[in-house]
PDB file as gemmi writes it, atoms N, CA and C in Angstrom:
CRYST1    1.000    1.000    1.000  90.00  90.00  90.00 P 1                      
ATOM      1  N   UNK A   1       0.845  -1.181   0.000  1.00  0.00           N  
ATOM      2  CA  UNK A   1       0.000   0.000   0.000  1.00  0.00           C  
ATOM      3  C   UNK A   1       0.891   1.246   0.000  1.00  0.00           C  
ATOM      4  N   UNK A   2       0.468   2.276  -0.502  1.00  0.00           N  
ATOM      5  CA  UNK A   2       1.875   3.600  -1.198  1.00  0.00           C  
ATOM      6  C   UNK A   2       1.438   4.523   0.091  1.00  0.00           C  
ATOM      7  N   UNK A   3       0.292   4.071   1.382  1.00  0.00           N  
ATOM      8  CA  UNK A   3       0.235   5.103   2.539  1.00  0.00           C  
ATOM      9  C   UNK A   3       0.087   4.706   3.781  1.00  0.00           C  
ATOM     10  N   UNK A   4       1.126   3.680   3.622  1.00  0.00           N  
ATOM     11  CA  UNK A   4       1.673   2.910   5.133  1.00  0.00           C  
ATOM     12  C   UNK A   4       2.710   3.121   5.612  1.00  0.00           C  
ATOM     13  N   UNK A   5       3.108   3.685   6.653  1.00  0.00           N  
ATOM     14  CA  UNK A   5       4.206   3.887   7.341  1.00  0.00           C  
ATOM     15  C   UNK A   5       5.363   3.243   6.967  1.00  0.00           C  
ATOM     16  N   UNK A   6       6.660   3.076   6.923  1.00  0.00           N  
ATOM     17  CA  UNK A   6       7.435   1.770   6.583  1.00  0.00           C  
ATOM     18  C   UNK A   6       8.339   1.556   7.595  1.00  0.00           C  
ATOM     19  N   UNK A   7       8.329   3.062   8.565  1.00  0.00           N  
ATOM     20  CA  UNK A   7       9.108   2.907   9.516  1.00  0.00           C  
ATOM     21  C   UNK A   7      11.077   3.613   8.935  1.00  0.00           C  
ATOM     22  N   UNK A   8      10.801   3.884   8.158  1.00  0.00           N  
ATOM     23  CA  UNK A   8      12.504   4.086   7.647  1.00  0.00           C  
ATOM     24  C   UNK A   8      13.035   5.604   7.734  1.00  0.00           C  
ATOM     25  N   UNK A   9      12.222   6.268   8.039  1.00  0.00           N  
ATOM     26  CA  UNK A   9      12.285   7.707   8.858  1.00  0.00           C  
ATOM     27  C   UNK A   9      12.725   7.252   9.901  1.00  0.00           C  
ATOM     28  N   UNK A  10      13.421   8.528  10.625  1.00  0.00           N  
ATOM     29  CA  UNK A  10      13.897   8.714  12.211  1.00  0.00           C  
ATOM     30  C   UNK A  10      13.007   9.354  12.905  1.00  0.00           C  
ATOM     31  N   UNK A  11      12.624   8.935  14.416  1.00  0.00           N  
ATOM     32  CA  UNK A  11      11.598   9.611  14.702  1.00  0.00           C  
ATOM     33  C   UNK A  11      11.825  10.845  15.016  1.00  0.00           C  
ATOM     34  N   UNK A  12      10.305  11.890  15.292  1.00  0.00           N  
ATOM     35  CA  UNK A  12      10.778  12.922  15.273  1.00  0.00           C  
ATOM     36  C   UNK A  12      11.641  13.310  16.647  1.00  0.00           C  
ATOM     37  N   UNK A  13      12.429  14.642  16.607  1.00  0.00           N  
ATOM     38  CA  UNK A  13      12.698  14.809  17.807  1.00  0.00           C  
ATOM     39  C   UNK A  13      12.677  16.137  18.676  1.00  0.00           C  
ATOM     40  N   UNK A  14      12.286  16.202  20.075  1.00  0.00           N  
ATOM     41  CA  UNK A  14      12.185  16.873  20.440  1.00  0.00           C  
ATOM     42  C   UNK A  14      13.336  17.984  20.653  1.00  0.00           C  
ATOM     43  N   UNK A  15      13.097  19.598  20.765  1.00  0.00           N  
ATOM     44  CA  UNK A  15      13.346  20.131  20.831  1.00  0.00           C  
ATOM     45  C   UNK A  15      14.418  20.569  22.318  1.00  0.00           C  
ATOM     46  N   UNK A  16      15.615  20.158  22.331  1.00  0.00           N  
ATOM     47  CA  UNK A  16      16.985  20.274  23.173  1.00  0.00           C  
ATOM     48  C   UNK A  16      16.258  21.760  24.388  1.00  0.00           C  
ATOM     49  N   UNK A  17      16.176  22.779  23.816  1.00  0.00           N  
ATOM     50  CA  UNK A  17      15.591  24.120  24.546  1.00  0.00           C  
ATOM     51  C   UNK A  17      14.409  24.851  24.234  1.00  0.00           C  
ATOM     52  N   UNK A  18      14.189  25.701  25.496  1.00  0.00           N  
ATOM     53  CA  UNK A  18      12.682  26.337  25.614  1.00  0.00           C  
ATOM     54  C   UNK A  18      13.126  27.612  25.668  1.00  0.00           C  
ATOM     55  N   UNK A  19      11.926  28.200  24.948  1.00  0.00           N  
ATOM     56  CA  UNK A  19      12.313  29.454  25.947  1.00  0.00           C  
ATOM     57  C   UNK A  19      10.759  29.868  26.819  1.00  0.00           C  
ATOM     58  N   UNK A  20      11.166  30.484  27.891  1.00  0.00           N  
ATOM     59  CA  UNK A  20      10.151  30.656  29.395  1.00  0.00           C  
ATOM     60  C   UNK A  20       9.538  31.840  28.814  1.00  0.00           C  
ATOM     61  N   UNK A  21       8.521  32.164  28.475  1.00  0.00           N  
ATOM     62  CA  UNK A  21       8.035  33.486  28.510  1.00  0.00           C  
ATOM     63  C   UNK A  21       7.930  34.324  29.918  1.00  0.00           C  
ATOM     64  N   UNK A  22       7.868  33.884  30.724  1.00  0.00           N  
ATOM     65  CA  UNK A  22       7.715  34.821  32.226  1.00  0.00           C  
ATOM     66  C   UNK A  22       9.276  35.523  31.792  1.00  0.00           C  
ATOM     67  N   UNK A  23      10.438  34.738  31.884  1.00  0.00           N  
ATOM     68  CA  UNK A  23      11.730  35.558  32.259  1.00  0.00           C  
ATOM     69  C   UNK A  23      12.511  35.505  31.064  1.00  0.00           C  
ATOM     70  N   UNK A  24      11.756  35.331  30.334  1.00  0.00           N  
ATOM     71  CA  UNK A  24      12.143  35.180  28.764  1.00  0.00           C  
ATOM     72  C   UNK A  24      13.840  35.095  28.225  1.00  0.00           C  
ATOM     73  N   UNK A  25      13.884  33.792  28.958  1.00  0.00           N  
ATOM     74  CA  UNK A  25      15.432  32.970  28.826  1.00  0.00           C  
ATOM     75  C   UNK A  25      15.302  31.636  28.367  1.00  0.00           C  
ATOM     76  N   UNK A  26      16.304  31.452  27.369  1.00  0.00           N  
ATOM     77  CA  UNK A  26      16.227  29.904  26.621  1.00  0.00           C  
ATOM     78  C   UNK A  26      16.648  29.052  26.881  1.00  0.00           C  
ATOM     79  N   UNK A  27      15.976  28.273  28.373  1.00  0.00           N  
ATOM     80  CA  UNK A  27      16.769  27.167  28.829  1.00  0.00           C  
ATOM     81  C   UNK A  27      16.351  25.692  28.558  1.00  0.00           C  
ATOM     82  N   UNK A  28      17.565  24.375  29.260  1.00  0.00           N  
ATOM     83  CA  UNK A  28      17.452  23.150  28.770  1.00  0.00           C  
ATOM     84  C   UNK A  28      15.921  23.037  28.867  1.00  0.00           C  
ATOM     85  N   UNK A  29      15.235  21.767  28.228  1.00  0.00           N  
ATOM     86  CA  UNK A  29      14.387  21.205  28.653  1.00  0.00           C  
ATOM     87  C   UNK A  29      14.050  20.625  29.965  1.00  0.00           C  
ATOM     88  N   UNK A  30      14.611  20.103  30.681  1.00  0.00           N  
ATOM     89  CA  UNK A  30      15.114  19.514  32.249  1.00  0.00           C  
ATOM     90  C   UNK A  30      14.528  20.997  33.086  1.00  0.00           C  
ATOM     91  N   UNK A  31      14.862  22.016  32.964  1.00  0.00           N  
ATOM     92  CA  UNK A  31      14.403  23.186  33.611  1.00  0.00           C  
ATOM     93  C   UNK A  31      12.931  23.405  33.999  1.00  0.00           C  
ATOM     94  N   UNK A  32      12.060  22.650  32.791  1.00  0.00           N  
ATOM     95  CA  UNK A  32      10.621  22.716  32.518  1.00  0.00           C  
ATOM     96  C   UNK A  32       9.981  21.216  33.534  1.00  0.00           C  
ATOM     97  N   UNK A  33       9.351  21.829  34.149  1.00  0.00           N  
ATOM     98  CA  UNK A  33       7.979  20.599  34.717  1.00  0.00           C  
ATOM     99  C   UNK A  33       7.556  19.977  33.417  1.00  0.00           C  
ATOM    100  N   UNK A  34       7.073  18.770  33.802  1.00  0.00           N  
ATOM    101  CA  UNK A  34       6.121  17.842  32.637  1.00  0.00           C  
ATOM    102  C   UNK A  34       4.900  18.106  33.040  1.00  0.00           C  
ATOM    103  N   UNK A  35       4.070  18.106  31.694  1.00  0.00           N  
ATOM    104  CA  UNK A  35       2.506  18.157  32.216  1.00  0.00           C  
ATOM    105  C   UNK A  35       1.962  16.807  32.125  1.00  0.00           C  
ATOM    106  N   UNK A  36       0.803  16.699  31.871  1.00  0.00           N  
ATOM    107  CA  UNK A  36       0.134  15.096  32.003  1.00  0.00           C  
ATOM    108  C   UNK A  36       0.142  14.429  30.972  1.00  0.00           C  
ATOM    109  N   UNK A  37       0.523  15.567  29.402  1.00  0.00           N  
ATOM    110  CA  UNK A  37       0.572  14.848  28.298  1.00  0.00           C  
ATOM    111  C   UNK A  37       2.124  14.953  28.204  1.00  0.00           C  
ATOM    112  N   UNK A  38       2.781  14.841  29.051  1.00  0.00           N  
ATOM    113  CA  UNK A  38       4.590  14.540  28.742  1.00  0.00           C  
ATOM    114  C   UNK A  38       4.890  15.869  28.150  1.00  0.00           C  
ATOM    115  N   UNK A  39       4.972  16.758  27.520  1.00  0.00           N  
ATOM    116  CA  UNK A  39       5.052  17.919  27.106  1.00  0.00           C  
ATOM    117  C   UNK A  39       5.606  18.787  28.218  1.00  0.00           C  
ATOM    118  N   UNK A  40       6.392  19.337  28.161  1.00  0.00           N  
ATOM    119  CA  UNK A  40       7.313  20.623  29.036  1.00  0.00           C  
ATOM    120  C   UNK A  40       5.904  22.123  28.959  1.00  0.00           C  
ATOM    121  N   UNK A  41       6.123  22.151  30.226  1.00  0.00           N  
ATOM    122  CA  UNK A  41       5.185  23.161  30.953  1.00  0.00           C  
ATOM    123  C   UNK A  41       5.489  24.441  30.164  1.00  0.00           C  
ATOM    124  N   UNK A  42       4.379  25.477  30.410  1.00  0.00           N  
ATOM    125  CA  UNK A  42       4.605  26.955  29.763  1.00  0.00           C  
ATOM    126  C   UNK A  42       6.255  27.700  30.078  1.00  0.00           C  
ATOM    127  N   UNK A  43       6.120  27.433  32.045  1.00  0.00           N  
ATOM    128  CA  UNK A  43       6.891  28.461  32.602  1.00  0.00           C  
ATOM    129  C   UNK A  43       8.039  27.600  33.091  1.00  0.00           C  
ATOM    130  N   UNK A  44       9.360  28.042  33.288  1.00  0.00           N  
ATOM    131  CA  UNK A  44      10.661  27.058  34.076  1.00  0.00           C  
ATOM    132  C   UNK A  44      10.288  27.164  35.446  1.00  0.00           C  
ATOM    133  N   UNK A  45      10.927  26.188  35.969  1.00  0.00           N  
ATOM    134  CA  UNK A  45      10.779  25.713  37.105  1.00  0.00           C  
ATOM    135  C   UNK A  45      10.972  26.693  38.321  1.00  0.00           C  
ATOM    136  N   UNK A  46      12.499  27.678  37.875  1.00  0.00           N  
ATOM    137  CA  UNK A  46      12.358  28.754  39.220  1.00  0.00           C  
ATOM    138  C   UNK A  46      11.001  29.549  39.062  1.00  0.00           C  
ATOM    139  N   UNK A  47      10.587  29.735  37.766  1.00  0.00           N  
ATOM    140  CA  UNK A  47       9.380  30.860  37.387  1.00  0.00           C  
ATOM    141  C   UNK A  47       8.420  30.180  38.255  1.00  0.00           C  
ATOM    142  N   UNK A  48       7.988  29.114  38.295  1.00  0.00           N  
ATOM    143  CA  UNK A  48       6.818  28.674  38.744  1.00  0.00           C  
ATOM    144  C   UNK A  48       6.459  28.532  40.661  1.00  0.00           C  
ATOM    145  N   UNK A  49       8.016  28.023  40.803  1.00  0.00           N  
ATOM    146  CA  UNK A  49       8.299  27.985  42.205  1.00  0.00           C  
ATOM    147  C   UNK A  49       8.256  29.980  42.993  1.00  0.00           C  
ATOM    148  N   UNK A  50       8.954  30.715  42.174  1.00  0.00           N  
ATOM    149  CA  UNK A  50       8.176  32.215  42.248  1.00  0.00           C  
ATOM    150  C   UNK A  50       6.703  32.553  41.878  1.00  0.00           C  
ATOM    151  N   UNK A  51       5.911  31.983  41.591  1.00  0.00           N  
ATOM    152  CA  UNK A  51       4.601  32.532  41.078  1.00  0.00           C  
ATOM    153  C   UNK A  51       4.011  31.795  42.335  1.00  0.00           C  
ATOM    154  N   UNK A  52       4.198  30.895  42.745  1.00  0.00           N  
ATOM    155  CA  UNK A  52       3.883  29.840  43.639  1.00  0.00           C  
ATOM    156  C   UNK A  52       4.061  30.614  44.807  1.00  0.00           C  
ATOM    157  N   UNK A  53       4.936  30.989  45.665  1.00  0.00           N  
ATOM    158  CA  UNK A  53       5.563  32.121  46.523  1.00  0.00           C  
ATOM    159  C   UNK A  53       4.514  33.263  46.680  1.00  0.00           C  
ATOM    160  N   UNK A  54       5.092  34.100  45.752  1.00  0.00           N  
ATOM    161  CA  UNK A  54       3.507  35.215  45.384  1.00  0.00           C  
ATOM    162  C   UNK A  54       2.347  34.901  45.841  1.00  0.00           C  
ATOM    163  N   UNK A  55       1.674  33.580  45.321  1.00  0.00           N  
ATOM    164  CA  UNK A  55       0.320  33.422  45.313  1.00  0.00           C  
ATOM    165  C   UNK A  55       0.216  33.196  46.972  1.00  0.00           C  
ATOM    166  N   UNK A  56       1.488  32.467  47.688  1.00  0.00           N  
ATOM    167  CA  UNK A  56       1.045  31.989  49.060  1.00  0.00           C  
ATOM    168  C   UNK A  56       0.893  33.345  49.853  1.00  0.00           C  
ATOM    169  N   UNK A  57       1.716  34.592  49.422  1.00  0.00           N  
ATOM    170  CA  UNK A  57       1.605  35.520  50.217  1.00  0.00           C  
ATOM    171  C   UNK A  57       0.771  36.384  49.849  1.00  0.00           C  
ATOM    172  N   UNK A  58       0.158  35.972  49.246  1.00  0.00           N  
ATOM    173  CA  UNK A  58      -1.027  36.990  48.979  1.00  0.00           C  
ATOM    174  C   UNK A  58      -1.802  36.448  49.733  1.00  0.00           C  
ATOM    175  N   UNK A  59      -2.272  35.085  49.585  1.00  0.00           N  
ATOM    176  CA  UNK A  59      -3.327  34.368  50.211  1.00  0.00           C  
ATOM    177  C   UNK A  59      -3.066  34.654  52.024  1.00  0.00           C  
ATOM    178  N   UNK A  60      -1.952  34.568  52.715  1.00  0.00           N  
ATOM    179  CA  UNK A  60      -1.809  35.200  54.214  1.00  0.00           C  
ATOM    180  C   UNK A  60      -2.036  36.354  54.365  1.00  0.00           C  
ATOM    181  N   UNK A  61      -1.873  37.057  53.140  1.00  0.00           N  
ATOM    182  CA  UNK A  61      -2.030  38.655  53.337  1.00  0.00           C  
ATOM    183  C   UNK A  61      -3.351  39.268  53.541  1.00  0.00           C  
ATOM    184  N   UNK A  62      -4.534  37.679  52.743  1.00  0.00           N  
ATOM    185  CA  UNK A  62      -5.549  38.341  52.791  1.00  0.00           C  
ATOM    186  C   UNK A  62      -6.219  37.465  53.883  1.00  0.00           C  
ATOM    187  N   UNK A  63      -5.882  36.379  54.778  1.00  0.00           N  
ATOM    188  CA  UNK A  63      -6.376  36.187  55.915  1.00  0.00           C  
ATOM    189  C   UNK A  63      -6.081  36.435  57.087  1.00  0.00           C  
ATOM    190  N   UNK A  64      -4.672  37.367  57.257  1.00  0.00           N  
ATOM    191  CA  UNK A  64      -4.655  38.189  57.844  1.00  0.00           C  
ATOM    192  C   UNK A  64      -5.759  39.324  58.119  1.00  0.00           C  
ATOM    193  N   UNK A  65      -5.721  39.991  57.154  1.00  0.00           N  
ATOM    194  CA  UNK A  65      -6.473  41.061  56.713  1.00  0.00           C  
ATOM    195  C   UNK A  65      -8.058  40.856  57.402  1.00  0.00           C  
ATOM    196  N   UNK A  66      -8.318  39.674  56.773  1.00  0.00           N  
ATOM    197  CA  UNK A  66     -10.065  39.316  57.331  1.00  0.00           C  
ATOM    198  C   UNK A  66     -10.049  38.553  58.963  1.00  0.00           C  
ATOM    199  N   UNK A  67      -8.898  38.081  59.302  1.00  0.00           N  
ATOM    200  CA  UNK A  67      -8.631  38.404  61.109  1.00  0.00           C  
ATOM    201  C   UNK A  67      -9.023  39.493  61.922  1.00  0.00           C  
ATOM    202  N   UNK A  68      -7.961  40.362  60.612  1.00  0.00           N  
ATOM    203  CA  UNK A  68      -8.260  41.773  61.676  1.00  0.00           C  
ATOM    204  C   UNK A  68      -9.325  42.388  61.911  1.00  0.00           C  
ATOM    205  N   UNK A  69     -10.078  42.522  60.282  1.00  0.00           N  
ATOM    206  CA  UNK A  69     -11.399  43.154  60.316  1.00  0.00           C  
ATOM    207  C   UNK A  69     -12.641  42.252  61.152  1.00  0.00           C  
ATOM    208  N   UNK A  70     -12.309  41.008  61.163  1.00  0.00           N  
ATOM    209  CA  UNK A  70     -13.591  40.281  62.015  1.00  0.00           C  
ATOM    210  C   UNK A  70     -12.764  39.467  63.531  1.00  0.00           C  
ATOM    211  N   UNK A  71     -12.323  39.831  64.213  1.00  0.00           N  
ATOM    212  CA  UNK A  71     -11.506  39.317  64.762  1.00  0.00           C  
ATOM    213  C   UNK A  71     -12.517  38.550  66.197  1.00  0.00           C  
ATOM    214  N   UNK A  72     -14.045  38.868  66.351  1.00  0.00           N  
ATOM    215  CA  UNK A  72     -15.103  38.059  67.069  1.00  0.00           C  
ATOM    216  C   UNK A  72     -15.008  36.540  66.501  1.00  0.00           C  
ATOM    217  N   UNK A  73     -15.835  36.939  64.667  1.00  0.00           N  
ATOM    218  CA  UNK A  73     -16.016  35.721  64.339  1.00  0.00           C  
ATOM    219  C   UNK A  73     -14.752  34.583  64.213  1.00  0.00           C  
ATOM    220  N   UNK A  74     -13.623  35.437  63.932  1.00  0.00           N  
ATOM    221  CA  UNK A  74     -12.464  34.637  63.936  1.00  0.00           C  
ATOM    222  C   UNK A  74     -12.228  33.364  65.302  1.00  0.00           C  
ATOM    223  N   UNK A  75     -12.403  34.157  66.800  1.00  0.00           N  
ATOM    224  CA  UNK A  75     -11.847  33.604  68.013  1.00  0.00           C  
ATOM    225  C   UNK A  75     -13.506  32.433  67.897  1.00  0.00           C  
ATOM    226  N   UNK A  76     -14.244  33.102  67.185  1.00  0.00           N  
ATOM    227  CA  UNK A  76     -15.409  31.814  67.826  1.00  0.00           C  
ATOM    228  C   UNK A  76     -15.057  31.262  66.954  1.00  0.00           C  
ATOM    229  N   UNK A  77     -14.677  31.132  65.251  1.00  0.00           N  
ATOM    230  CA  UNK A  77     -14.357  29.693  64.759  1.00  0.00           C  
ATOM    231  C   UNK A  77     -12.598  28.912  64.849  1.00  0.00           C  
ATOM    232  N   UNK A  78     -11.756  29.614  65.703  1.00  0.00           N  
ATOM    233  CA  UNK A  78     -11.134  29.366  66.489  1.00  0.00           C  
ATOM    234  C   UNK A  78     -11.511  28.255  67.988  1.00  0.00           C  
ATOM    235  N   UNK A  79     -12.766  28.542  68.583  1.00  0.00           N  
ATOM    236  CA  UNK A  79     -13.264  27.921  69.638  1.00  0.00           C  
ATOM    237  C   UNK A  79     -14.132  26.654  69.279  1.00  0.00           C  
ATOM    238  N   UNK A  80     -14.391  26.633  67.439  1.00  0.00           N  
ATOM    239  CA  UNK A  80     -15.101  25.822  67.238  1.00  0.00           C  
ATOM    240  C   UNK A  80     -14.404  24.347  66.743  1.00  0.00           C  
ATOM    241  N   UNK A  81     -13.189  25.020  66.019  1.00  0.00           N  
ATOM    242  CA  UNK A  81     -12.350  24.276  65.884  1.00  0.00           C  
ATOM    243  C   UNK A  81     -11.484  23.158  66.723  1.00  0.00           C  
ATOM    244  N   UNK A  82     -11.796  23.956  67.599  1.00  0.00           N  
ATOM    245  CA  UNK A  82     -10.554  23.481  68.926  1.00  0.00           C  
ATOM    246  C   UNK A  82     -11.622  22.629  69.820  1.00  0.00           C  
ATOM    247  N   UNK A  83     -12.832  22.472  69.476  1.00  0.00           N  
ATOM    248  CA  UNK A  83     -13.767  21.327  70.188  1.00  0.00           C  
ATOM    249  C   UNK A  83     -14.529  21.909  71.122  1.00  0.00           C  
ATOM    250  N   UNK A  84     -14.795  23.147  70.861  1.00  0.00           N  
ATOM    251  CA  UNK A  84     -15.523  24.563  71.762  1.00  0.00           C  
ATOM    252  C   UNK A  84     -17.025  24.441  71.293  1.00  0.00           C  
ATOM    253  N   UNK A  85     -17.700  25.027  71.799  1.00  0.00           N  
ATOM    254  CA  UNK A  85     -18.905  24.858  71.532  1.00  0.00           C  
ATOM    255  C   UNK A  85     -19.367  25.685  69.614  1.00  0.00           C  
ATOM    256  N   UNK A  86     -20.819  25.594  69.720  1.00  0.00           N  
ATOM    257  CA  UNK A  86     -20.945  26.051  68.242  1.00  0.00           C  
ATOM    258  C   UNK A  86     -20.866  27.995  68.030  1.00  0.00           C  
ATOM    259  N   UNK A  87     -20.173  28.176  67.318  1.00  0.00           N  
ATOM    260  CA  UNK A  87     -20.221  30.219  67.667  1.00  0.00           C  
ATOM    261  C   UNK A  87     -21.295  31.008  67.457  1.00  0.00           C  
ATOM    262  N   UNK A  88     -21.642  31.496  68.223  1.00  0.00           N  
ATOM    263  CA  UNK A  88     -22.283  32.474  67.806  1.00  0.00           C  
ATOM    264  C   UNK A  88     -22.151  33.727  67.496  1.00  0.00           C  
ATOM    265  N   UNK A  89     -22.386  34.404  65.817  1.00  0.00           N  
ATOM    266  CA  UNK A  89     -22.041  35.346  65.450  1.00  0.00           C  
ATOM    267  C   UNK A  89     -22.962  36.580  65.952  1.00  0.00           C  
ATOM    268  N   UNK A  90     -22.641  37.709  66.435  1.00  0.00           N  
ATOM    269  CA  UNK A  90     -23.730  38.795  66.305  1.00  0.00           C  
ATOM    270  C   UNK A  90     -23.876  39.304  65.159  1.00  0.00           C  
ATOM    271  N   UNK A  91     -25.570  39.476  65.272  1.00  0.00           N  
ATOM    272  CA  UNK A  91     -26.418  40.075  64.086  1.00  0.00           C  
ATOM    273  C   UNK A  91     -26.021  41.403  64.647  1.00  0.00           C  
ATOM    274  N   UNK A  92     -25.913  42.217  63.147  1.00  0.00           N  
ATOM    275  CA  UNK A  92     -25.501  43.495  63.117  1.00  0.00           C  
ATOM    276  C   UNK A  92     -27.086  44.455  63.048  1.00  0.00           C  
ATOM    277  N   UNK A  93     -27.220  45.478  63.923  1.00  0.00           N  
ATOM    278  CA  UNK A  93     -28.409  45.585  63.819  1.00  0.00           C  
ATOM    279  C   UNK A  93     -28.495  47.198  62.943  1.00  0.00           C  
ATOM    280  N   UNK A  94     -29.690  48.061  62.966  1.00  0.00           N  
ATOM    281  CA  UNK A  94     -29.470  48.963  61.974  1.00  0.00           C  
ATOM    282  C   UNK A  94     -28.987  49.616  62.092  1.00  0.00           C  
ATOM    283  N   UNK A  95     -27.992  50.571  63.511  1.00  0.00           N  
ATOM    284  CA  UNK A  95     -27.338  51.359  63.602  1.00  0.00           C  
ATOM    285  C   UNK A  95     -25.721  51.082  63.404  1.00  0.00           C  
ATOM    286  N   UNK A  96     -25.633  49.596  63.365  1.00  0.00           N  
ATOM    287  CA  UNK A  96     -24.325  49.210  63.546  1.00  0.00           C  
ATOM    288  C   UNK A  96     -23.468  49.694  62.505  1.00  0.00           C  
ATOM    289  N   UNK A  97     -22.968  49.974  62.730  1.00  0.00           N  
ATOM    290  CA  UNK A  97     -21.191  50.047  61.268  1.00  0.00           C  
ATOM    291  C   UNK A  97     -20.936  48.461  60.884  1.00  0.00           C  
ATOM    292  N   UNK A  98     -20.950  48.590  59.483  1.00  0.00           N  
ATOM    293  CA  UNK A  98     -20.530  47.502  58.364  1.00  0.00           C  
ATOM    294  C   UNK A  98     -18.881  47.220  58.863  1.00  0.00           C  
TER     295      UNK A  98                                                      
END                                                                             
């Protein structure tokens, strides 16, 4: 048949370097995470381990933040956690400040 493989090609081959768009440097392949289809990830490995970083301190930054501003409901699901009874939040009534 003239559209059957025969096998007498070399297979193809992958590409030795990447380049990272975050820090836009052309490094080995080895630098890159694998994804699930074997394929080298968008970003290199320090890039990702920094984006990773970022994201954690944002995320403390913003439960910090909602500590401070609710810092009742915080200690009662603090007390609920810890095997304390169930919390009770106060209802804010119409004069109260948001």
């Amino acid at each position: 048949m003239p559209h059957e493989p025969s096998g007498l090609r070399p297979p193809i081959q992958r590409a030795a370097v990447k380049r990272c768009p975050a820090c836009d440097n052309t490094q080995p392949v080895e630098q890159f995470s694998t994804t699930s289809h074997g394929r080298p990830s968008g970003s290199c490995k320090p890039c990702r381990q920094q984006a990773a970083r970022l994201s954690a301190r944002r995320r403390q930054a913003a439960i910090r933040l909602l500590i401070a501003f609710h810092p009742e409901e915080y200690q009662a699901l603090l007390r609920l956690v810890r095997g304390g009874s169930q919390p009770r939040l106060r209802e804010r009534g119409v004069g109260d400040a948001a």
